[in-house]
DSSP file (Angstrom, degrees, kcal/mol; ACC not computed):
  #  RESIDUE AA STRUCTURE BP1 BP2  ACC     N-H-->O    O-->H-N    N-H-->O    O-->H-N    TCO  KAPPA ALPHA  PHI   PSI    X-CA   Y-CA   Z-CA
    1    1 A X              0   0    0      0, 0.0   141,-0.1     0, 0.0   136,-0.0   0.000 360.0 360.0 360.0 114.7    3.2  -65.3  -53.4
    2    2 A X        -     0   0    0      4,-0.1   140,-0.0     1,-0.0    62,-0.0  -0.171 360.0 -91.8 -61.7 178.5    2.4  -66.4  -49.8
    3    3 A X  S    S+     0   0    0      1,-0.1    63,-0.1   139,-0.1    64,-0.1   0.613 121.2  39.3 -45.6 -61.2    1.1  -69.1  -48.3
    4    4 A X  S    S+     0   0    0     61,-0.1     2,-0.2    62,-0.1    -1,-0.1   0.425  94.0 105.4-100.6 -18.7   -2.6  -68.2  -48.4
    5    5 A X        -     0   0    0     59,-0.0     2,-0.3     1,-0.0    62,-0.0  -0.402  48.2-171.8 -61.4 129.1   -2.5  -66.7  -51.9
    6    6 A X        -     0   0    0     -2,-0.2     2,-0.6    59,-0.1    -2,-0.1  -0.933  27.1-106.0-129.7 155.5   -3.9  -68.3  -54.9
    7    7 A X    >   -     0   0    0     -2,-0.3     3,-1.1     1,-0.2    -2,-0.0  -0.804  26.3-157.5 -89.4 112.9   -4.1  -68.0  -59.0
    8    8 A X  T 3  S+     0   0    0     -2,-0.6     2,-0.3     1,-0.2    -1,-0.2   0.956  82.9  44.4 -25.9 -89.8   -7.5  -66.8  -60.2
    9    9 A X  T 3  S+     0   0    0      1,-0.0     2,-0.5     3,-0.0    -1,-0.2  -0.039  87.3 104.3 -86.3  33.5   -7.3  -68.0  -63.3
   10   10 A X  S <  S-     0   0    0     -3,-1.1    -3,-0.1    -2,-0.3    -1,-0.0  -0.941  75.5-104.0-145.8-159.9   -6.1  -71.0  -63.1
   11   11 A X        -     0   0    0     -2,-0.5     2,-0.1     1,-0.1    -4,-0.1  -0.047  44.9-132.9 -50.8 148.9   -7.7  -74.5  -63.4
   12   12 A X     >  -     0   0    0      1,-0.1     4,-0.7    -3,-0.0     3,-0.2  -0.441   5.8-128.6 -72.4 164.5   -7.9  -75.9  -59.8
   13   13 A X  T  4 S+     0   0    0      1,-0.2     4,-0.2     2,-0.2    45,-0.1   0.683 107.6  64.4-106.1  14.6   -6.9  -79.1  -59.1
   14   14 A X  T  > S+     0   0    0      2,-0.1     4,-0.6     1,-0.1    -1,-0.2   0.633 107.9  42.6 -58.9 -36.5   -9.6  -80.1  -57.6
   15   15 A X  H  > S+     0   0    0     -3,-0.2     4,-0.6     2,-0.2    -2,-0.2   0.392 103.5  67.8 -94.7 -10.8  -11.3  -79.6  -60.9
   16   16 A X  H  X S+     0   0    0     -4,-0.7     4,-0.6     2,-0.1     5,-0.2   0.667 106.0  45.6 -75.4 -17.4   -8.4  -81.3  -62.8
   17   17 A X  H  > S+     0   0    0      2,-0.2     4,-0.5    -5,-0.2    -2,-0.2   0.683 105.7  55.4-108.6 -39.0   -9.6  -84.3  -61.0
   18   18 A X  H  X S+     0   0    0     -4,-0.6     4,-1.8     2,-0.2    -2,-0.1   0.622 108.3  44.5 -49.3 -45.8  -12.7  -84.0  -61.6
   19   19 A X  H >< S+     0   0    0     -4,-0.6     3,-1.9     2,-0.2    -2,-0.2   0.630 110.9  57.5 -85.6-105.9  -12.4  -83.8  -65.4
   20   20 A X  H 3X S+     0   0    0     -4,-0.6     4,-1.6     1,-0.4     5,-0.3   0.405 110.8  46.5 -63.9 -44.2   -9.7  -86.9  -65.5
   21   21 A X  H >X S+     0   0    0     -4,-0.5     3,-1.8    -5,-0.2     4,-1.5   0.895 111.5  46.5 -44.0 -61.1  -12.4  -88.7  -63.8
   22   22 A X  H <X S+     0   0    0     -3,-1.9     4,-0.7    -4,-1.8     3,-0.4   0.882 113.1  56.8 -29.6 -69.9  -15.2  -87.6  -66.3
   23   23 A X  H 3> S+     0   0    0      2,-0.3     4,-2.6     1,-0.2    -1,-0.3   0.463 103.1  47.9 -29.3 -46.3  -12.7  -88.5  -68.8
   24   24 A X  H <X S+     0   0    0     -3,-1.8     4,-2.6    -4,-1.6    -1,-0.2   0.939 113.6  47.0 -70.7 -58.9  -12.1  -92.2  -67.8
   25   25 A X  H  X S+     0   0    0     -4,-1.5     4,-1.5    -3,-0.4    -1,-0.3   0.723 112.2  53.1 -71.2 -27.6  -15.8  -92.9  -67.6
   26   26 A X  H  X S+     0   0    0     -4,-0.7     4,-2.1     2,-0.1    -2,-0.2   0.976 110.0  45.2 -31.8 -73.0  -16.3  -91.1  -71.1
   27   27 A X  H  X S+     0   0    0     -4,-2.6     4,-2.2     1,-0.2    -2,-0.2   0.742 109.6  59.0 -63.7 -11.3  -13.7  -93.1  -72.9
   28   28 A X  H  X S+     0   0    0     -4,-2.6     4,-3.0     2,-0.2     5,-0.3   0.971 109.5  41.8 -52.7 -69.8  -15.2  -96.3  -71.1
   29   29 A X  H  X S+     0   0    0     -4,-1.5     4,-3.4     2,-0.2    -2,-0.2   0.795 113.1  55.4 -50.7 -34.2  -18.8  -95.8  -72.8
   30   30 A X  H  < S+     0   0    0     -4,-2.1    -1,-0.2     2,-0.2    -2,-0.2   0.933 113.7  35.6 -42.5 -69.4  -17.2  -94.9  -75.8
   31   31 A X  H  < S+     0   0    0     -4,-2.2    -2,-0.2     1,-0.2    -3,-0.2   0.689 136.9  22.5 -81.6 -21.8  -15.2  -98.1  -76.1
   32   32 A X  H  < S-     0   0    0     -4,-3.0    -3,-0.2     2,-0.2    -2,-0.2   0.845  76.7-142.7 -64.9 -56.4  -18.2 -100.3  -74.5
   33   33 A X     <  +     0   0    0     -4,-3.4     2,-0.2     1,-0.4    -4,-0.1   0.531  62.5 130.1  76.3  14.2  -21.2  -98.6  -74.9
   34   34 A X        -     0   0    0     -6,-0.2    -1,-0.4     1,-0.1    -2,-0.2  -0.575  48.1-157.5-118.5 138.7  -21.9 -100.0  -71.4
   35   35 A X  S >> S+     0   0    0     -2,-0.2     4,-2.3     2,-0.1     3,-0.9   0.817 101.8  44.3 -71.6 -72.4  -23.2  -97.6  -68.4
   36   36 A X  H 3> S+     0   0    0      1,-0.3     4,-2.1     2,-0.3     5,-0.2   0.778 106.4  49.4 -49.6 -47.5  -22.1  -99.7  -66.2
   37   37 A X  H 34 S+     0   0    0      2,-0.2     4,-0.5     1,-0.2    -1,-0.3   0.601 115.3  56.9 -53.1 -23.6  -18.7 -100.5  -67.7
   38   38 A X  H <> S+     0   0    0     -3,-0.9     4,-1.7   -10,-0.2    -2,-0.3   0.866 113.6  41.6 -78.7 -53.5  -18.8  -96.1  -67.7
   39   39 A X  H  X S+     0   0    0     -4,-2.3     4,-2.3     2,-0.2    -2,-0.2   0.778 109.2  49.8 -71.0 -41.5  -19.4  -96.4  -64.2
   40   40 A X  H  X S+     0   0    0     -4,-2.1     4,-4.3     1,-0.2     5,-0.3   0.812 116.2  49.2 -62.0 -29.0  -16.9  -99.1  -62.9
   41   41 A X  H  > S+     0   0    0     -4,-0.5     4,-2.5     2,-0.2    -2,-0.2   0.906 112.5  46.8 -84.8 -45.5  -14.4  -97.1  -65.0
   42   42 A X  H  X S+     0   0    0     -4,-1.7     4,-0.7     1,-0.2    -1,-0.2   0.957 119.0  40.2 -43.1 -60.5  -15.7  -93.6  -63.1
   43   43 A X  H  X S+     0   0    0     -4,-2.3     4,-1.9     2,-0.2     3,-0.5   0.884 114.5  55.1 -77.0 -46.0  -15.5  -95.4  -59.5
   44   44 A X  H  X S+     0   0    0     -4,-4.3     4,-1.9     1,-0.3    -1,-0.2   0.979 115.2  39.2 -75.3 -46.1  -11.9  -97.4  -60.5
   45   45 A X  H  < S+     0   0    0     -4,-2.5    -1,-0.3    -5,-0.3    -2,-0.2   0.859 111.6  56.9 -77.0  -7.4  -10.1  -93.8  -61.4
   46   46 A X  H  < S+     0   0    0     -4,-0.7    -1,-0.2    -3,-0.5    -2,-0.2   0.949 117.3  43.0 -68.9 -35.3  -11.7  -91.8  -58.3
   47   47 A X  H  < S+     0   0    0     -4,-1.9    -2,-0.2    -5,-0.1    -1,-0.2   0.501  95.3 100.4 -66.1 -15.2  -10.2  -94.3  -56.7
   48   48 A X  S >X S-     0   0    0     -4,-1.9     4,-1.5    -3,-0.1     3,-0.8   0.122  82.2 -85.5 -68.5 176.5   -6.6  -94.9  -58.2
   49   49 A X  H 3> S+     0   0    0      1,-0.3     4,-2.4     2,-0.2     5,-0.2   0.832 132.0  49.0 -58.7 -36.1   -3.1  -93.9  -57.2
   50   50 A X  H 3> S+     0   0    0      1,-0.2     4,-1.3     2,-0.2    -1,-0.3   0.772 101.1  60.0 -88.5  -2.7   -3.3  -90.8  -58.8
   51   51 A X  H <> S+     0   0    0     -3,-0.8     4,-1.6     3,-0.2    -2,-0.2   0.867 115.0  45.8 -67.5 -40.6   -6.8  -90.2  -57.0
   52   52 A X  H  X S+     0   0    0     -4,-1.5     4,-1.9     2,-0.2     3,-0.2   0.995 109.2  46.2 -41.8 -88.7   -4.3  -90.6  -53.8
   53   53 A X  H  X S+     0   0    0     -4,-2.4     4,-1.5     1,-0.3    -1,-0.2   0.662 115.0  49.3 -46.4 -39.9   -1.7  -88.6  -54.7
   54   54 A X  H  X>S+     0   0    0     -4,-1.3     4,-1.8     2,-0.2     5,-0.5   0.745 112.4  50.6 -57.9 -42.7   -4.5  -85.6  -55.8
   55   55 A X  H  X5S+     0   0    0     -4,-1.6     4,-0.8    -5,-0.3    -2,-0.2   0.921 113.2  44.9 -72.2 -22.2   -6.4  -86.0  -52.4
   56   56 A X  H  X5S+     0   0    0     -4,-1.9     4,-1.3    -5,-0.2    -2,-0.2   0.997 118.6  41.3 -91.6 -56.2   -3.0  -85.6  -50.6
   57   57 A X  H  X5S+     0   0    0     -4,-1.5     4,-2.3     2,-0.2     5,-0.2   0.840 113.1  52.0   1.1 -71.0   -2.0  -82.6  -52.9
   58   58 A X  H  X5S+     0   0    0     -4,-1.8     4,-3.8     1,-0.3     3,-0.4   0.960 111.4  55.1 -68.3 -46.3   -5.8  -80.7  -52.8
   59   59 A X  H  X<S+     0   0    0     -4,-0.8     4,-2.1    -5,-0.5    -1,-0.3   0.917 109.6  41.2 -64.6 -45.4   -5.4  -81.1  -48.6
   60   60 A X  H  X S+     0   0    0     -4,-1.3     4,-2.9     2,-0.2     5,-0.3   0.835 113.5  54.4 -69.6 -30.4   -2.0  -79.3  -48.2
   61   61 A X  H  X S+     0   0    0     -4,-2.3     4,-2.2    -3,-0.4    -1,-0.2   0.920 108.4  45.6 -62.1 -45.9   -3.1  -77.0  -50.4
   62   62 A X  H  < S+     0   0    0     -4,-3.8     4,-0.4    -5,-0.2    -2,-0.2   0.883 110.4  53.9 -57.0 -37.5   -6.1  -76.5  -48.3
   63   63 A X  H >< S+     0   0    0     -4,-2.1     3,-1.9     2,-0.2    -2,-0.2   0.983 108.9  53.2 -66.8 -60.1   -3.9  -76.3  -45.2
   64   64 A X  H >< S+     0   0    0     -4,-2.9     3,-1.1     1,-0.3    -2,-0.2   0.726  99.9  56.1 -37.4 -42.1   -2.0  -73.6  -47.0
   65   65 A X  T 3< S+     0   0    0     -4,-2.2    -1,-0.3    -5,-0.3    -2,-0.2   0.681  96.9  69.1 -71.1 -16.8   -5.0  -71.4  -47.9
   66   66 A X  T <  S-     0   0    0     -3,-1.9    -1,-0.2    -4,-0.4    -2,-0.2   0.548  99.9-147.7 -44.8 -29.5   -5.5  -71.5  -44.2
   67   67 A X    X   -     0   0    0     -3,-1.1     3,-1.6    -4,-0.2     6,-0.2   0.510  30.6 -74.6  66.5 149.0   -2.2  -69.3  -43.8
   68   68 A X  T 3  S+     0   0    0      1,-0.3    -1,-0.1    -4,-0.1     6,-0.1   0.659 124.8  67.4 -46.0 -30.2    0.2  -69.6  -40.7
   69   69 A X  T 3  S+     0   0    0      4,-0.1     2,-0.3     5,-0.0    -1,-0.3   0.278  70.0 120.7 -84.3   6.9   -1.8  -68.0  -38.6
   70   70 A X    X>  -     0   0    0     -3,-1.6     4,-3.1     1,-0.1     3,-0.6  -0.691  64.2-134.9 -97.9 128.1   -5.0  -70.7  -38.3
   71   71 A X  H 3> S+     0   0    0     -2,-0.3     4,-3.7     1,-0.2    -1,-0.1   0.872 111.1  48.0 -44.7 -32.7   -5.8  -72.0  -35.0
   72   72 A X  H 3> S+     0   0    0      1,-0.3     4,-2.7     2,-0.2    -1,-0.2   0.904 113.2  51.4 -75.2 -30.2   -6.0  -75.7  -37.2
   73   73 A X  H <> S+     0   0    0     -3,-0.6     4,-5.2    -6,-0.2    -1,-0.3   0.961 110.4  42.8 -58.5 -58.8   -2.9  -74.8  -38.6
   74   74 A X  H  X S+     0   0    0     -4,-3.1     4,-1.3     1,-0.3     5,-0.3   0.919 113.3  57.7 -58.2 -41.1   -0.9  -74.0  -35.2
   75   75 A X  H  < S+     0   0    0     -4,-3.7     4,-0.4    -5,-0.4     3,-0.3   0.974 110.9  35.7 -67.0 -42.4   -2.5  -76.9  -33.9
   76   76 A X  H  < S+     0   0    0     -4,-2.7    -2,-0.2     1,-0.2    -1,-0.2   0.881 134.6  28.4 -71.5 -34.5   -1.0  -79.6  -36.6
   77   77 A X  H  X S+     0   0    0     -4,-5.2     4,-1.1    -5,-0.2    -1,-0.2   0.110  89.8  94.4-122.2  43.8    1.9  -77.9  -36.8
   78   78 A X  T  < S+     0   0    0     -4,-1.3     4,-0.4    -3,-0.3     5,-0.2   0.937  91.6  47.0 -88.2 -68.2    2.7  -76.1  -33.7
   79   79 A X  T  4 S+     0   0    0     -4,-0.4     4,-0.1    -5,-0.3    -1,-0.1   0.616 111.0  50.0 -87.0   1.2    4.8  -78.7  -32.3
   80   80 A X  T  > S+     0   0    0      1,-0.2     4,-1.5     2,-0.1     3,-0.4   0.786 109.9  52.4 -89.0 -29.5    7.2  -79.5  -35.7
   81   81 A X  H  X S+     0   0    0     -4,-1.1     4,-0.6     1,-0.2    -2,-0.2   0.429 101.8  56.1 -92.4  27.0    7.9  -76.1  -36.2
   82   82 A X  H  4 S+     0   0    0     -4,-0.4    -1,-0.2     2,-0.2    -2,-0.1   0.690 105.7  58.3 -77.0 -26.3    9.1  -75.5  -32.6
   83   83 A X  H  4 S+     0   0    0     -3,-0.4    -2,-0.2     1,-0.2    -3,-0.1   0.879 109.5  36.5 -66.9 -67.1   10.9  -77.9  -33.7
   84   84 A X  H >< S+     0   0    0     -4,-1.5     3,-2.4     2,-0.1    -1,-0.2   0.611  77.6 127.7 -47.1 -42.0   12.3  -75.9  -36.6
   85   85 A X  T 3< S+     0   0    0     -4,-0.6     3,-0.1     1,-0.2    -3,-0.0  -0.279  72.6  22.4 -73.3 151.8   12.5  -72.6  -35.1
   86   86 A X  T 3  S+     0   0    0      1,-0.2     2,-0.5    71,-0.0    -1,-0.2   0.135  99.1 101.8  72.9  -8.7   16.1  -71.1  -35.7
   87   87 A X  S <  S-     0   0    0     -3,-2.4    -1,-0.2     1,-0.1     5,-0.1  -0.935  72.0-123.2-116.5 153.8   16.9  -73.1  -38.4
   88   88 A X     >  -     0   0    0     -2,-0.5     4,-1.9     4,-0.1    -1,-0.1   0.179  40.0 -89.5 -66.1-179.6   16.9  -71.8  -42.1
   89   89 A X  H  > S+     0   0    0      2,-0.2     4,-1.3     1,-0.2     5,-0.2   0.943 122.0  46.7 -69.8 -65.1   14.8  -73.6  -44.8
   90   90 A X  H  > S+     0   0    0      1,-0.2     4,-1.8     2,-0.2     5,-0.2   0.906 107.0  55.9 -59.0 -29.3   17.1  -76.0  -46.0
   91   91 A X  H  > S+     0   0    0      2,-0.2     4,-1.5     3,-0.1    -2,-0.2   0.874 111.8  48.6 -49.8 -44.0   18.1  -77.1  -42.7
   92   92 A X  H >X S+     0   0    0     -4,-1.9     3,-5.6     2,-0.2     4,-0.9   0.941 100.8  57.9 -50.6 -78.2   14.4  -77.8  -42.0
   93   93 A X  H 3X S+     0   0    0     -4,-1.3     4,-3.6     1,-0.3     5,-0.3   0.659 113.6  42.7 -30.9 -64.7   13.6  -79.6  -45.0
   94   94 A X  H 3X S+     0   0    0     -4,-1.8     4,-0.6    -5,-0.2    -1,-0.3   0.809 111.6  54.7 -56.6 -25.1   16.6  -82.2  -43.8
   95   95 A X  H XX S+     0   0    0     -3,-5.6     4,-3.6    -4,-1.5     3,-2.2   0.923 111.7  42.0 -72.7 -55.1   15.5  -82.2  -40.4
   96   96 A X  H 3X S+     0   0    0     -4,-0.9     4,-3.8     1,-0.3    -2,-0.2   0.786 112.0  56.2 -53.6 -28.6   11.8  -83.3  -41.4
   97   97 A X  H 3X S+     0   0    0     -4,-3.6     4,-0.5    -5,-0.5    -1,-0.3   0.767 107.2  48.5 -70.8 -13.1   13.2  -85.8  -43.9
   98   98 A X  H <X S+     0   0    0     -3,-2.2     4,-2.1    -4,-0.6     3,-0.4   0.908 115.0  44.5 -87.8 -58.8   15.2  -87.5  -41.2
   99   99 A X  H  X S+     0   0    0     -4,-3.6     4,-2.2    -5,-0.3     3,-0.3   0.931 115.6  47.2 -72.7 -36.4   12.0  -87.6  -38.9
  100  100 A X  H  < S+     0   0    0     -4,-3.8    -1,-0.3     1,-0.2    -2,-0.2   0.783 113.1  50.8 -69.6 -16.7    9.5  -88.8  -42.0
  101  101 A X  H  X S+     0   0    0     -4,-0.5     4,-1.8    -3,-0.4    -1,-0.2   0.866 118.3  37.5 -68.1 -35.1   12.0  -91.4  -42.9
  102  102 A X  H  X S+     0   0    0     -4,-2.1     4,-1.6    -3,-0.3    -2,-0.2   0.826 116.6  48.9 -92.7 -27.2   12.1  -92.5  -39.2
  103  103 A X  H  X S+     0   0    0     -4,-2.2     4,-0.9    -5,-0.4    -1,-0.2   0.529 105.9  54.2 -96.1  -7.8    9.0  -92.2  -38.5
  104  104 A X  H  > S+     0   0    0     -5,-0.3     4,-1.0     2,-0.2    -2,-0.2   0.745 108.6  53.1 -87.1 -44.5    7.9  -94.1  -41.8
  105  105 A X  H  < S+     0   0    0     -4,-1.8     4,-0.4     2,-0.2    -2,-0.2   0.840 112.1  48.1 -62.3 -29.9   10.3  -97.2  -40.4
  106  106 A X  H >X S+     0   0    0     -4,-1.6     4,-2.3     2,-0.2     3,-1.3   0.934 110.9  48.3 -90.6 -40.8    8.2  -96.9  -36.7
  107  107 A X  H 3X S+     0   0    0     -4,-0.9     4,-0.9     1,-0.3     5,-0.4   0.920 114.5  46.9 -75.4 -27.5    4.5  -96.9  -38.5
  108  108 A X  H 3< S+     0   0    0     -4,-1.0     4,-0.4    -5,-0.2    -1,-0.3   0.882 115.7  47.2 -83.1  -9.5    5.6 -100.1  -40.7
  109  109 A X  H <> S+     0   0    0     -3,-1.3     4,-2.5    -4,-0.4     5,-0.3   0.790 122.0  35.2 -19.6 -84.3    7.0 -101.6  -37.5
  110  110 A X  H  X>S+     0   0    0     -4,-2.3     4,-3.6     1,-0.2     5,-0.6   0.983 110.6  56.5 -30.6 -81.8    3.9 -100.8  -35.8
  111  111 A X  H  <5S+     0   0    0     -4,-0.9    -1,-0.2     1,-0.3    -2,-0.2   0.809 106.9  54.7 -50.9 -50.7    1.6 -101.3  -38.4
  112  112 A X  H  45S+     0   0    0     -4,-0.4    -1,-0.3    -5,-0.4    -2,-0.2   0.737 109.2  50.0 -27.5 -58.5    3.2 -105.1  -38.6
  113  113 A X  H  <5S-     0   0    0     -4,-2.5    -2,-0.3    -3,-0.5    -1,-0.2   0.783 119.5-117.8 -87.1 -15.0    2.3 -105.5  -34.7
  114  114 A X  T  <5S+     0   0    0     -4,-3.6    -3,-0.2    -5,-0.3    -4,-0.1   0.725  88.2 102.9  90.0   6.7   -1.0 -104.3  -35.5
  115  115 A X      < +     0   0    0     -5,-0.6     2,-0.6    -6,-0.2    -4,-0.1   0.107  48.1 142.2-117.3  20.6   -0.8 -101.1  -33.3
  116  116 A X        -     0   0    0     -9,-0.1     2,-0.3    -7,-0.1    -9,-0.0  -0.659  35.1-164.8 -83.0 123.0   -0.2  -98.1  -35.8
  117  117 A X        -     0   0    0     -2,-0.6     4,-0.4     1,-0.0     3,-0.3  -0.963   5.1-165.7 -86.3 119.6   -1.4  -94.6  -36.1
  118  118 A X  S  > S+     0   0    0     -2,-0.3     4,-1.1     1,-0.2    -2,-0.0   0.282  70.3  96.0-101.9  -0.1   -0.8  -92.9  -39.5
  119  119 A X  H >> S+     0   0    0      2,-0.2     3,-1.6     1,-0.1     4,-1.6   0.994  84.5  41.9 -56.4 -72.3   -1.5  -89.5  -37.9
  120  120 A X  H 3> S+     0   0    0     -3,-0.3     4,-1.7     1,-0.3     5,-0.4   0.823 118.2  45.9 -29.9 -53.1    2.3  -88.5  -37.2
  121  121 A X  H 3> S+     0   0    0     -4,-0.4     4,-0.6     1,-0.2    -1,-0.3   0.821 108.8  53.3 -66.8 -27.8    3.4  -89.7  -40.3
  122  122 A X  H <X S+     0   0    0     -3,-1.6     4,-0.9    -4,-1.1    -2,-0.2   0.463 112.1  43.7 -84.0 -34.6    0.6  -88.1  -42.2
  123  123 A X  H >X S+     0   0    0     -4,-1.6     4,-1.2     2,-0.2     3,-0.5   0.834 114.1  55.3-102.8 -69.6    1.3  -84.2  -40.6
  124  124 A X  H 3X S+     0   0    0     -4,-1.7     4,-4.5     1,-0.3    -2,-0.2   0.882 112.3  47.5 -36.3 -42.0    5.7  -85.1  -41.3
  125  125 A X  H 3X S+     0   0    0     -4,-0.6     4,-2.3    -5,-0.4    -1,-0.3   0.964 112.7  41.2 -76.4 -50.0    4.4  -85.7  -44.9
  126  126 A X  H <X>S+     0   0    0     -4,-0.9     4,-2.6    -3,-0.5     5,-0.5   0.983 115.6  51.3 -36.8 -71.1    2.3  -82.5  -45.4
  127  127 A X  H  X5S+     0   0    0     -4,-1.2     4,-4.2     1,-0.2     5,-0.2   0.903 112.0  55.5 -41.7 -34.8    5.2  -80.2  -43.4
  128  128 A X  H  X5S+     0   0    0     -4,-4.5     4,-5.2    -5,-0.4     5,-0.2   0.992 105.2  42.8 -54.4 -68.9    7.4  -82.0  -46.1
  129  129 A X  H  X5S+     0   0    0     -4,-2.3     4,-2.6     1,-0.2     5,-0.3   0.943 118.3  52.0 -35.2 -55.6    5.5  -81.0  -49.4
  130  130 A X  H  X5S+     0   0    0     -4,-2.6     4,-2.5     1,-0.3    -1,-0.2   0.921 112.9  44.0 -60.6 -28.9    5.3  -77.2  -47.7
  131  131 A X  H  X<S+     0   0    0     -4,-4.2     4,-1.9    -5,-0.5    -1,-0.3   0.969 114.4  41.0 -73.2 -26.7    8.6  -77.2  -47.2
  132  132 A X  H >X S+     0   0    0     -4,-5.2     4,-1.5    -5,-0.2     3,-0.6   0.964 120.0  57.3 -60.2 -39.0   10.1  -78.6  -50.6
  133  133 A X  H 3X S+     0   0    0     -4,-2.6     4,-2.6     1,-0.3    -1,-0.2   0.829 103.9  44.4 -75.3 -62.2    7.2  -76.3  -51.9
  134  134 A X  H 3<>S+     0   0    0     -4,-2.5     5,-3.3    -5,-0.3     4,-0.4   0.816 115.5  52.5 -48.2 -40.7    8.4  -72.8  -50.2
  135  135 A X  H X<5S+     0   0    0     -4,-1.9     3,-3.6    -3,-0.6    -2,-0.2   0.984 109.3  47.8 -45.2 -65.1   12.1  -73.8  -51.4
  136  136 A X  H 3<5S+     0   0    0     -4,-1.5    -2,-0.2     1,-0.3    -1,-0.2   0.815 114.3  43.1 -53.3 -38.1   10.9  -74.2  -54.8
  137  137 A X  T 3<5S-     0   0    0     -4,-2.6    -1,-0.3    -5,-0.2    -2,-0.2   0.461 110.3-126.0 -88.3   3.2    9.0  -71.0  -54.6
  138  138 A X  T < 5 +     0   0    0     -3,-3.6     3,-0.4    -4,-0.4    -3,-0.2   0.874  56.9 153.1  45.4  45.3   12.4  -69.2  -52.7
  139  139 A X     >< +     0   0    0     -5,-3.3     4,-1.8     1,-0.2     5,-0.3  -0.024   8.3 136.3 -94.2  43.2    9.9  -68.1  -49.8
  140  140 A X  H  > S+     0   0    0      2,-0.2     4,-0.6     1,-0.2    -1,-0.2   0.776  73.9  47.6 -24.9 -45.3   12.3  -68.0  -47.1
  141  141 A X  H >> S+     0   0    0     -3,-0.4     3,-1.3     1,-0.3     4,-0.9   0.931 115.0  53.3 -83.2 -33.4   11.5  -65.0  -45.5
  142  142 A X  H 3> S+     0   0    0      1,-0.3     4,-1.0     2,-0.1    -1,-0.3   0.808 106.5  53.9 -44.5 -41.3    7.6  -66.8  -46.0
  143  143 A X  H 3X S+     0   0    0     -4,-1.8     4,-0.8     2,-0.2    -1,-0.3   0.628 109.2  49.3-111.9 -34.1    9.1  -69.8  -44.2
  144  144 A X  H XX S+     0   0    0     -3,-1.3     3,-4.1    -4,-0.6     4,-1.2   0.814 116.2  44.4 -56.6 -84.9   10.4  -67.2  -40.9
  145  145 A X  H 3X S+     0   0    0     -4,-0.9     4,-2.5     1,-0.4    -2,-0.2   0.325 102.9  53.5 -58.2 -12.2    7.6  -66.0  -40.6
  146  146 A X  H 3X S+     0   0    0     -4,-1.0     4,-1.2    -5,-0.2    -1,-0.4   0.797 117.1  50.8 -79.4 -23.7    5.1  -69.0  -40.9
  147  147 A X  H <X S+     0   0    0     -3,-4.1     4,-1.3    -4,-0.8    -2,-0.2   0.577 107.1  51.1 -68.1 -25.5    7.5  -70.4  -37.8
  148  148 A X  H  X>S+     0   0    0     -4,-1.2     4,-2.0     1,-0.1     5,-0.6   0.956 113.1  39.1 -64.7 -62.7    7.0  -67.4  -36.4
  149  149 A X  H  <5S+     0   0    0     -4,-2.5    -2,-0.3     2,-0.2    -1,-0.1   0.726 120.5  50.9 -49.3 -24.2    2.8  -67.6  -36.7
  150  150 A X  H  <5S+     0   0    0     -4,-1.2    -3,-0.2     1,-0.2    -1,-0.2   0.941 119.0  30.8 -98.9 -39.3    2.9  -71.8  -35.8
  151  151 A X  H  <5S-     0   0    0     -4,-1.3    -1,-0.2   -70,-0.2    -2,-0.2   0.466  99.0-146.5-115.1  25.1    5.0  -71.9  -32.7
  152  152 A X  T  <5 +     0   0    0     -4,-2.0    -3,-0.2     1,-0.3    -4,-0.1   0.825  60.9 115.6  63.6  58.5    3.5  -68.0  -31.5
  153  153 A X      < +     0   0    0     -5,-0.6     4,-0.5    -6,-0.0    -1,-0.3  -0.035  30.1 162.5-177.8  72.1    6.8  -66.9  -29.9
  154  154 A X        +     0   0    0      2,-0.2     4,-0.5     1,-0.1    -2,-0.1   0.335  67.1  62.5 -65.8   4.5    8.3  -64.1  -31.7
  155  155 A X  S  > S+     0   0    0      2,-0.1     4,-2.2     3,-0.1     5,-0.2   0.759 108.0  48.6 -69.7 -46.3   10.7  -62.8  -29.1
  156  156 A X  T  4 S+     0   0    0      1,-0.2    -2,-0.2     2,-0.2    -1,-0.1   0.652 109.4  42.3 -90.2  15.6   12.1  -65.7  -29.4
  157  157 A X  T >4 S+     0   0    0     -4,-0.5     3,-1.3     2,-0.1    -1,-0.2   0.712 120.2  52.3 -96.7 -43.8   12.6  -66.3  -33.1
  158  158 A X  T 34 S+     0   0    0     -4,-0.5    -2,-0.2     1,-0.2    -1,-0.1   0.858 101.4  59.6 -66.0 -34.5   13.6  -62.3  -33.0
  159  159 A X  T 3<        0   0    0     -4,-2.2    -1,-0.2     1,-0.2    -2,-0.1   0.334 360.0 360.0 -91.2  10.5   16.5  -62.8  -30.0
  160  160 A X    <         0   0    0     -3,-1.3    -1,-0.2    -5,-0.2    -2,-0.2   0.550 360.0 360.0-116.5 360.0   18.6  -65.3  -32.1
């Protein structure tokens, strides 16, 4: 499976998310009988941790259906996998954990002084998911060759 490759048939999670939601605001009316109490219940679970954790999910996934080779792609992650190139998959994954851990320690620092940008941290955490994600899926050779497509220098990925 690549990158850019998806399963027809099945459920998206975008539509997984969609029914939990439904769901909440059913069992609300149910136990109320209340619209409003249907509605607070709608608005509290779009809103919840796991509404988080599903908007950050559905977005890498979207950056992934974009495939290695998308200008938005090259641009967000042009300069971590330069970073990256010439080391193997697991090596990344530990380099990128080092830098979202450190880089988690500067935005709460920051963030504390009142001068934090959540961008940096926010592309470290997407490269993370893809990478653990390509491990899990044993896409090395996927994993050259999107390094190849982000930092756009194959001679030099080819001469080491």
């Amino acid at each position: 499976m690549s990158l850019a490759e998806t399963r027809p048939h099945a459920r998206t999670r975008e539509r997984r998310e969609a029914e939990r939601i439904r769901r909440a605001a059913a069992v609300a009316r149910r136990e109320t009988k209340s619209a409003m109490a249907a509605a607070l219940a709608q608005i509290g679970a779009a809103f919840d941790e796991t509404a988080v954790i599903n908007t950050f999910k559905m977005r890498v996934e979207r950056l992934m259906r974009l495939g290695p080779g998308h200008p938005a792609l090259r641009a967000r992650f042009g300069a971590r996998a330069g970073m990256l190139a010439g080391r193997d998959l697991d090596a990344a994954i530990v380099v990128i954990e080092r830098c979202w851990r450190e880089e988690r320690k500067a935005f709460q620092i920051a963030s504390a002084l009142g001068c934090a940008t959540r961008l940096s941290l926010e592309v470290l955490s997407e490269l993370r998911v893809i990478l653990r994600w390509m491990r899990f899926k044993r896409m090395q050779a996927g994993y050259e060759a999107a390094i190849v497509a982000l930092t756009d220098r194959p001679v030099a990925i080819a001469a080491e």
